[in-house]
C-alpha positions in Angstrom: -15.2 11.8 0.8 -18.7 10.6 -0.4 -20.4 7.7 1.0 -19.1 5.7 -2.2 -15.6 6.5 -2.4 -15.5 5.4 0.7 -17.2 2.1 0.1 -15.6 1.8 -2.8 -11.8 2.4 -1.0 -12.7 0.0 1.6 -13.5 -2.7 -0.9 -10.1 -2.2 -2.5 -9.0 -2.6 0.8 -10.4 -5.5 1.6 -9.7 -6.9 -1.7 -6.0 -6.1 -1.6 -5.9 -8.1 1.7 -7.3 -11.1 0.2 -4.7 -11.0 -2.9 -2.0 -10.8 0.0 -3.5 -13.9 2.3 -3.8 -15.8 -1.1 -0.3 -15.0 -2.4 1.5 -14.9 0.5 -0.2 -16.9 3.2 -0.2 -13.7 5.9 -3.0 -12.5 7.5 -3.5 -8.8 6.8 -6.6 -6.7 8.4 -7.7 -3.0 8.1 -7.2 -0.6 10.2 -10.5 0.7 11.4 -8.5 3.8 13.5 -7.3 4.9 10.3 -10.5 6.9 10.1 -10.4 8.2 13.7 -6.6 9.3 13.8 -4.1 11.0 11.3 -1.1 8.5 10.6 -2.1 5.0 10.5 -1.6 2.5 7.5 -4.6 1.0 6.0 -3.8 -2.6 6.2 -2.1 -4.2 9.3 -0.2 -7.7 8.9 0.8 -9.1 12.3 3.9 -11.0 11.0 7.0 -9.1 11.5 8.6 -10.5 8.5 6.4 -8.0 6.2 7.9 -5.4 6.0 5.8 -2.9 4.4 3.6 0.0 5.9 0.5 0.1 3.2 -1.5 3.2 2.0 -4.1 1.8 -0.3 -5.7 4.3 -3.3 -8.9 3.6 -5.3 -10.0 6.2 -7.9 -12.0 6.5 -10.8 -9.2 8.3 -13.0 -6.2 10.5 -12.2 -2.6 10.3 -11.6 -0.7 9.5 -8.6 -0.5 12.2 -6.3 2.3 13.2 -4.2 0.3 13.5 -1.1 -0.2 10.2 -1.2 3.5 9.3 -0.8 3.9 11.6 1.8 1.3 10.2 4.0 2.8 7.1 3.2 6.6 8.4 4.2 5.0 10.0 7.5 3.2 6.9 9.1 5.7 4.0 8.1 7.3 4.4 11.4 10.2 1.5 11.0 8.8 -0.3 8.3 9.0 0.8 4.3 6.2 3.0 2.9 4.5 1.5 0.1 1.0 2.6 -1.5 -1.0 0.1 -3.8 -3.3 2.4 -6.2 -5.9 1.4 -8.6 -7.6 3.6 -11.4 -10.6 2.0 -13.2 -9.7 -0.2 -16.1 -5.5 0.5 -15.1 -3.7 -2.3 -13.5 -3.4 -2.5 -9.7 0.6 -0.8 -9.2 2.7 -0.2 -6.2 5.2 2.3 -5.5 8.1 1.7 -3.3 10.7 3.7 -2.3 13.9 3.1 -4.2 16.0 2.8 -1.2 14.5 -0.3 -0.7 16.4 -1.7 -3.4 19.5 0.0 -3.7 21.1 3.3 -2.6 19.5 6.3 -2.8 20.5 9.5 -1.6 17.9 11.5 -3.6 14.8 9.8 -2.3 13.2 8.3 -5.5 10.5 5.9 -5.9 9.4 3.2 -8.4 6.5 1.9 -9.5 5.7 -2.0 -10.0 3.0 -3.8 -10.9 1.0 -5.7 -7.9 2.6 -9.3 -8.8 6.3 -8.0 -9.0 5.3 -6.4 -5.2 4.0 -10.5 -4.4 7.3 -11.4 -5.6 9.1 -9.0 -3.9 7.8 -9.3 -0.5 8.0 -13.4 -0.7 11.4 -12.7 -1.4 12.0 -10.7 1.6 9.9 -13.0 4.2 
């Protein structure tokens, strides 16, 4: 990754933790090991009640990879994997795994927009 991808991914990262202190009134941090050691979240949030392991994804253009969900599904541990991605001029979207939600024996996903996620975690703390 170039020096400015990852500048620019860890001011998304630092950005989506301020829209998460502001909206929900939880602290979040990054997680500086992420870059050190395979399987660690980006953003940390020492309240139990969140319940969400976040993988966060800034890009110029694309489409959401399925790497990204995998890496998500691998270092959730026992909280629900969740990535936040942003492509310029796109709205910031989440995708969570349907399970959350409802049964789902076929392990789908769905994507939201980032203030149906606020909504959906203040429901849940």
């Amino acid at each position: 990754m170039s020096i400015n991808g990852r500048n620019k991914g860890a001011n998304f990262e630092r950005d989506i933790a301020k829209k998460l202190h502001l909206e929900l009134g939880l602290y979040f941090k990054r997680n500086l090991d992420q870059y050190q050691a395979k399987g660690q979240d980006d953003l940390r949030c020492e309240d139990a009640s969140f319940k969400f392991s976040l993988e966060l994804k800034r890009y110029a253009s694309g489409a959401f990879q399925k790497s990204w969900w995998q890496q998500a599904k691998s270092q959730s541990g026992d909280k629900w994997p969740c990535v936040i991605y942003k492509f310029d001029r796109k709205p910031i979207t989440a995708r969570l795994p349907l399970a959350f939600f409802m049964d789902d024996p076929h392990d789908q996903t769905v994507d939201v927009n980032f203030e149906t996620f606020i909504y959906i975690v203040r429901e849940t703390i």
